[in-house]
VMD Tcl script that draws the C-alpha trace (Angstrom):
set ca {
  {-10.75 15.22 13.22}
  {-7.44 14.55 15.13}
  {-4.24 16.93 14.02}
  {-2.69 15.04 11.56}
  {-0.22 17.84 10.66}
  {2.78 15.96 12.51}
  {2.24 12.71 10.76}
  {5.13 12.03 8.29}
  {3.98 12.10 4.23}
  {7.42 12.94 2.99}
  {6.48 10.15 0.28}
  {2.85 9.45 -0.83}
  {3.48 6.76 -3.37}
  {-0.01 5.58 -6.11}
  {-0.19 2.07 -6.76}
  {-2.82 0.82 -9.32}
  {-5.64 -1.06 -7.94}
  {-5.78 -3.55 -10.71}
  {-2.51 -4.53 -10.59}
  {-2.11 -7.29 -7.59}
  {1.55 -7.68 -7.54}
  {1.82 -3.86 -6.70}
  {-0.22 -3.97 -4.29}
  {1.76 -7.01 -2.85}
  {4.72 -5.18 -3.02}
  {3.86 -2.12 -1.64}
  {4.08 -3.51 1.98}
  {8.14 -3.44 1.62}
  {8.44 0.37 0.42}
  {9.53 2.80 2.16}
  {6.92 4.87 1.37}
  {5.46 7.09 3.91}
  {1.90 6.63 3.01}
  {0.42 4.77 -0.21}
  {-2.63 5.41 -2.60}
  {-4.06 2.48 -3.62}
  {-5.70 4.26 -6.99}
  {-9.30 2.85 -8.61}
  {-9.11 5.92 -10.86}
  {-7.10 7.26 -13.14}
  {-4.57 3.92 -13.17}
  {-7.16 1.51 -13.76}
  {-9.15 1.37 -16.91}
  {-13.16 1.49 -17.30}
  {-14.09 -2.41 -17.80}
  {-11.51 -3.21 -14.35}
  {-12.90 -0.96 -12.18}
  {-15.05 -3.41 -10.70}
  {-11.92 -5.79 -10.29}
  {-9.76 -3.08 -8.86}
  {-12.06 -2.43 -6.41}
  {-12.28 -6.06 -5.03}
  {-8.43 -5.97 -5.05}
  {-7.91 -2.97 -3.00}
  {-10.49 -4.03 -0.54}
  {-9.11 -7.16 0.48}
  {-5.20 -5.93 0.73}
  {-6.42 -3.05 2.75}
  {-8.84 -6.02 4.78}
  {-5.70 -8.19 4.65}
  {-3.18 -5.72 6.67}
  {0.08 -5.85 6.47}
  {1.79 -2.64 5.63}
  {2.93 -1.70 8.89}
  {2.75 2.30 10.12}
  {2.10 3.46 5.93}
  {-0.96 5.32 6.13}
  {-3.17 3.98 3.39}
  {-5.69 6.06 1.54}
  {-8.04 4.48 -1.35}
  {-8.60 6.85 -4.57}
  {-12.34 6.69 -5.17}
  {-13.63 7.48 -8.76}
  {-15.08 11.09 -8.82}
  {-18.44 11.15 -7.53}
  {-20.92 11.44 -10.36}
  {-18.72 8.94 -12.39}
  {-20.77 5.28 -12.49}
  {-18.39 3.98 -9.85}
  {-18.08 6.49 -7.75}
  {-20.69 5.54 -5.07}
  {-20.06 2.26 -5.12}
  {-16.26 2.99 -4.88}
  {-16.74 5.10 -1.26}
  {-18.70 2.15 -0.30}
  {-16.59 -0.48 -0.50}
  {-13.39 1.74 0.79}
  {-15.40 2.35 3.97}
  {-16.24 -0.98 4.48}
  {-12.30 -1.86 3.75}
  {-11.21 0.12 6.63}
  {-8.06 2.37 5.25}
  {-6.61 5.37 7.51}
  {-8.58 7.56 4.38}
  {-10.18 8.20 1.05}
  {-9.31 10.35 -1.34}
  {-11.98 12.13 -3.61}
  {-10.96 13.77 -7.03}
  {-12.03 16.48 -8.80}
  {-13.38 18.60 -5.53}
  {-14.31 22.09 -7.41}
  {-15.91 23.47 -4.29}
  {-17.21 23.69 -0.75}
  {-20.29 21.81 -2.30}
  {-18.19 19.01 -3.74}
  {-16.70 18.38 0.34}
  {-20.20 18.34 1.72}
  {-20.93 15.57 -0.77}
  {-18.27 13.70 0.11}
  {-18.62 14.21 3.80}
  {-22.37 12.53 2.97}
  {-21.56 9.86 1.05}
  {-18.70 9.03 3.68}
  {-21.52 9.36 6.44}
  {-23.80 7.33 4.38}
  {-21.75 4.31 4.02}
  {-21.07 4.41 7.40}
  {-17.65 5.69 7.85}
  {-15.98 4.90 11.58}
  {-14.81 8.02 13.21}
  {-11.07 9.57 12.25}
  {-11.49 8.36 9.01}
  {-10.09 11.05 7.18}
  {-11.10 12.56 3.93}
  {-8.47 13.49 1.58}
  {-8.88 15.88 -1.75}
  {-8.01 16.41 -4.89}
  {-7.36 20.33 -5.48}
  {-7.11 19.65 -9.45}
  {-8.97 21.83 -11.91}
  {-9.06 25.70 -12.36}
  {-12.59 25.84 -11.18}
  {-11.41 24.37 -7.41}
  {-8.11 27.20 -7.02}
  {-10.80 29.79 -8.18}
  {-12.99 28.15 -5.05}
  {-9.93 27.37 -2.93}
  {-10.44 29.30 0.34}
  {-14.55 28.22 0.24}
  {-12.92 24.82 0.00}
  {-10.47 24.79 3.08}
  {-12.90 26.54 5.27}
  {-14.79 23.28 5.23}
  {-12.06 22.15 7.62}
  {-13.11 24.29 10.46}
  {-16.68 22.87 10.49}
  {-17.38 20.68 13.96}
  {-16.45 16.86 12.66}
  {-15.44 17.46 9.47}
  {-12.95 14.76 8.59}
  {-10.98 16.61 5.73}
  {-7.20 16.67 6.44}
  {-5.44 16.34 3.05}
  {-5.42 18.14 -0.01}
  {-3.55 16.50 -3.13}
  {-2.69 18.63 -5.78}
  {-3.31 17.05 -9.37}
  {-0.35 19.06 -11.13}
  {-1.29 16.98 -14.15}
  {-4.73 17.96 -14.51}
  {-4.19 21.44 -13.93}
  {-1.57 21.96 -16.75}
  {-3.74 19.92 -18.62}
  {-6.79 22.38 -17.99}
  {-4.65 25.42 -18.02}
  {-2.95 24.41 -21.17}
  {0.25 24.85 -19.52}
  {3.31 23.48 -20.64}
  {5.48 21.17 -18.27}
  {8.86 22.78 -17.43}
  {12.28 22.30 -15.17}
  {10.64 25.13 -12.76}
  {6.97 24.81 -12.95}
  {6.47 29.07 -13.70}
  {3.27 28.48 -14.74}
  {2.14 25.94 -12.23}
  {3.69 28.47 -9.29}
  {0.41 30.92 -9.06}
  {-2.32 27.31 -8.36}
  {0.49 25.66 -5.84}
  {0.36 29.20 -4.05}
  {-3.27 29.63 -4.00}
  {-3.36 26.18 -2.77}
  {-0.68 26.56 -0.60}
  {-1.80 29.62 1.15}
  {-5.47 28.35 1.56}
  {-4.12 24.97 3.20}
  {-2.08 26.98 5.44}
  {-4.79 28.91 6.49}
  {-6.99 26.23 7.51}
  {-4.66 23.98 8.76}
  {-4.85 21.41 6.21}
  {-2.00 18.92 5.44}
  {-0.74 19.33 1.53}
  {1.26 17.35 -1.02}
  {2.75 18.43 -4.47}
  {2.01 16.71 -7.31}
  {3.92 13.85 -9.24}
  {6.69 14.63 -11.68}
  {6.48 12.66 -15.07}
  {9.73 12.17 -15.91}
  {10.88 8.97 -13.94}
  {14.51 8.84 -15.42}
  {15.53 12.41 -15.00}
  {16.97 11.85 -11.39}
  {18.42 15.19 -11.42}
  {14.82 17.23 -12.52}
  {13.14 15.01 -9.94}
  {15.05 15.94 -7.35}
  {15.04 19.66 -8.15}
  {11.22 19.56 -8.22}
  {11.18 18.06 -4.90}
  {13.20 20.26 -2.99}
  {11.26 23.93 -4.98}
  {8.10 21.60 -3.29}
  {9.68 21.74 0.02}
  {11.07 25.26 0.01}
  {7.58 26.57 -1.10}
  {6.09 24.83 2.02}
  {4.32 21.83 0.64}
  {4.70 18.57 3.67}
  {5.72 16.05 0.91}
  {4.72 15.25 -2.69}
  {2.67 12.11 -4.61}
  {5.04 9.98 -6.49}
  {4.21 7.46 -9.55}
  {7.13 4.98 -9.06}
  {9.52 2.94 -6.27}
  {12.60 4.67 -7.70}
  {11.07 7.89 -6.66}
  {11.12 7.34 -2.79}
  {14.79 7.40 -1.33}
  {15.26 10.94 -2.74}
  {11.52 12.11 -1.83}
  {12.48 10.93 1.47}
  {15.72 12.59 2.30}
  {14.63 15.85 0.86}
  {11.76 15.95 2.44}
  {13.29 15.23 6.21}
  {15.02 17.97 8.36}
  {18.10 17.71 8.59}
  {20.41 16.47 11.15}
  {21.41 19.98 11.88}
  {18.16 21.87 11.42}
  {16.77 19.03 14.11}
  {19.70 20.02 16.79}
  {19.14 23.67 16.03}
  {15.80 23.26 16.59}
  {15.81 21.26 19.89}
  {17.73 23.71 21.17}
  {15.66 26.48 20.69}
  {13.39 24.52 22.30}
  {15.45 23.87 25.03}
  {16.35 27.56 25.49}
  {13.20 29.16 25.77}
  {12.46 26.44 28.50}
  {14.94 27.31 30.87}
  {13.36 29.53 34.46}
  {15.74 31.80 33.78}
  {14.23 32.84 30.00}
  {10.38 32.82 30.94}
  {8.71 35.24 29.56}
  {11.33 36.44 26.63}
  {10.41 36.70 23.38}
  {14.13 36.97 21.52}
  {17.18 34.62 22.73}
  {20.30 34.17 21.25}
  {20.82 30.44 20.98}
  {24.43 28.84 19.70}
  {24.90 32.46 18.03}
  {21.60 33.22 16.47}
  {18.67 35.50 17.58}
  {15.46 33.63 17.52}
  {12.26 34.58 18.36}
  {9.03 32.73 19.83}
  {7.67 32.03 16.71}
  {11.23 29.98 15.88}
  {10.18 28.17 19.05}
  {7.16 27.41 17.63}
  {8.37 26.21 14.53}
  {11.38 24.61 15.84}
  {8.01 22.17 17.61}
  {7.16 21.13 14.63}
  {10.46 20.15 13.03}
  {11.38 18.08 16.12}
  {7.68 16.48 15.96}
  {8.00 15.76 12.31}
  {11.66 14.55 13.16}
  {10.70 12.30 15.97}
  {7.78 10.94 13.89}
  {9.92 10.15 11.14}
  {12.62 8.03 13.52}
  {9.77 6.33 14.73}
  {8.16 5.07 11.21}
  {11.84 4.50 10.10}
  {12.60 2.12 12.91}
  {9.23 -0.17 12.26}
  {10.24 -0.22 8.76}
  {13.82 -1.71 9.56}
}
mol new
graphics top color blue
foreach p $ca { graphics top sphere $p radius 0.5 }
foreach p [lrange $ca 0 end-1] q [lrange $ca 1 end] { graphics top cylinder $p $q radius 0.2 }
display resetview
């Protein structure tokens, strides 16, 4: 599987596979990626329906540079199967599994994937969900490093977690903190792409926005959002700065200048950095760049 770790997913937005006019409308957003969901949105007698929906507006195009992953049912529900079938055969950028408790659950995707005849660089994303899957996490990632495996991103399911943890839901997530760590930490470590969860509360502006910027502080690349309102704020939080963007092309810049070869500190515009700033600083512009880029095809 290709890096996808510079690919912007500021805003991963879930639209219900049963409902039509969402998916319609979802080729305007400026959402950074989209989930077109046949699970938890969609109830048990349109599942069927949802899927035919999905499959023709992925077959049908037209949402630009939005990377498009379909949400399968979980695997040994009576859809599932059938679900990674016809999301193959649709032709999205990837499909999401839920409820993956542990390394077993990824080889059993990566099968049924392989099975239906999944094209190469189609990428399998994951829902890290349930107590059972954080107790399993690094087993999990470690998947990643296997020749051709074609996980890339994990999803956390904040929802399902409080809701197994019996957890309560508040402004700072405390009790959520210790499974977005584990998660975090294992992602990191195996170079996997990861999103926060979705916050419930679509009118409180102000919590939204305070749970989106803890997300990006603790590390997370962007976070899963229920509703259209939710992506302008998603987005700008989410983005480098304008300053952090300068600062970081000229770090760049610094360290590649004859004179500095082979220094590991600099001072550049009055601060010491080190090579592992340069390093970083890479990524920000790459993200940055990436970002201008998607922006500009949107406009």
């Amino acid at each position: 599987m290709a890096d996808q770790t510079a690919r912007p997913r500021r805003s991963v937005l879930y639209m219900p596979g049963s409902n039509a006019r969402a998916l319609e409308k979802a080729r305007d957003l400026k959402a950074d990626a989209l989930i077109l969901d046949l699970e938890d949105a969609v109830a048990p007698d349109a599942k069927e329906e949802a899927r035919a929906q999905v499959a023709a507006a992925v077959k049908e195009g037209g949402y630009g540079k939005r990377e498009i992953a379909i949400r399968v049912n979980g695997l040994d529900t009576p859809w599932g199967m059938a679900d990674i079938k016809a999301a193959v055969a649709a032709g999205p950028d990837a499909i999401l599994v839920p409820k993956i408790n542990s390394a077993a659950d990824v080889e059993r995707a990566e099968e049924a994937l392989s099975d239906a005849g999944a094209r190469p660089g189609l990428q399998l994303w994951c829902m890290i969900e349930t107590p059972l899957a954080l107790l399993n996490i690094q087993a999990i990632a470690a998947k990643a490093r296997e020749p051709a495996s074609r996980m890339s991103v994990w999803v956390m399911g904040t929802n399902d977690i409080a809701k197994e943890l019996r957890a309560a839901h508040t402004a700072d997530r405390t009790p959520m903190l210790a499974s977005l760590g584990l998660a975090l930490l294992a992602a990191r470590a195996y170079g996997l792409v990861i999103l926060d969860g979705v916050y419930n509360d679509i009118k409180n502006e102000a919590g939204f926005a305070a749970i989106c910027e803890q997300g990006r502080d603790m590390g997370f690349d962007g976070k899963t959002l229920i509703h259209p309102s939710q992506l302008d704020p998603c987005n700008r939080i989410f983005s480098p700065d304008a300053e952090t963007v300068a600062q970081a092309r000229a770090t760049i810049a610094a360290f590649k200048l004859p004179e500095n070869k082979g220094k590991g500190v600099l001072k550049v515009e009055g601060r010491m950095v080190e090579i592992l700033h340069a390093e970083i600083a890479e990524r920000i512009v790459a993200i940055a760049d990436a970002i201008a880029e998607l922006e500009a095809v949107a406009e």
